[in-house]
Structure formats: structure tokens, C-alpha cells
N, C-alpha and C positions, 0 to 999 in steps of 0.2 A: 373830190373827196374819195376816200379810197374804201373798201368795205371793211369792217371789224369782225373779229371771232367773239366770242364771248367763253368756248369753251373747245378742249380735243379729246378724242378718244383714242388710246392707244390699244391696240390688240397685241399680246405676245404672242410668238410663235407658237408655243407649242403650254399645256398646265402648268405650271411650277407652284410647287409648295407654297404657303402662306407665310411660312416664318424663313422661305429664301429668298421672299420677294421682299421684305423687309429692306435692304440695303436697295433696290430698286424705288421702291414707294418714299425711302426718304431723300432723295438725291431728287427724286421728280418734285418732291416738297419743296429742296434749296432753291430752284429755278425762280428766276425773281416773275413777280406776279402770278404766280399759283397759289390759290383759294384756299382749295382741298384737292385733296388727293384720296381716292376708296376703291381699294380692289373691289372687282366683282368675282363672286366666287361662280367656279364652274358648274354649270347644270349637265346632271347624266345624260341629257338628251343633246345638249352640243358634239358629247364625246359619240355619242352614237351615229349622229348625224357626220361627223368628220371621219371615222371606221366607214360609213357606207359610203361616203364619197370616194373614200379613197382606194376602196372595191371597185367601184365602177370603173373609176379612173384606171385602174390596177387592169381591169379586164376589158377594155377598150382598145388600151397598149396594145395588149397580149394579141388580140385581134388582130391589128393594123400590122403587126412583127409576123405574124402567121399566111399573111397576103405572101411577105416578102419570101 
């Protein structure tokens, strides 16, 4: 017997607007056996937390390039 989902989460890359995800959220609708379909809206604290990763990230580089 093989395991089942019951459900997926997709993450997009990067914010996109509510009313440009429209043609997104309803095409994930067509796909046969999808329930529902509901964006989640961005929290300011993700956007912040992804700015400071990407600092670190960003100066960590910098670091390693600065050896060389």
C-alpha cells in the first residue's frame, strides 16, 4: 500500500500582488482533485525576516570573496 497526501503547499518565489495571482489561484483550482484553493497573505515579519537573511547571506559572501 502506498502512502497518500491529503494536501500541498506551495510557496512562490518571491510577493505578487492579490489580484495578479488571480490567473495562478485559478488554474491551481482546474487541476482535477483540488478542494480549495486560498492564498495566504504576506506577513511584514516574513518580508523582514527574508531582507535579514539575505544581509547575512549578502555579507558572508563578501567575507569568503575578501579571503581571496
Amino acid at each position: 500500500m502506498t502512502d497518500r497526501i491529503n494536501g500541498v503547499f506551495v510557496t512562490l518565489d518571491k510577493d505578487i500582488r492579490i489580484d495578479d495571482a488571480e490567473h495562478l489561484l485559478n488554474a491551481i483550482r482546474m487541476v482535477k482533485g483540488v478542494a480549495d484553493v486560498s492564498p495566504n497573505i504576506s506577513d511584514p515579519n516574513v518580508h523582514v525576516a527574508r531582507v535579514t537573511a539575505k544581509i547575512e547571506i549578502t555579507n558572508k559572501l563578501f567575507e569568503v570573496l575578501r579571503e581571496y
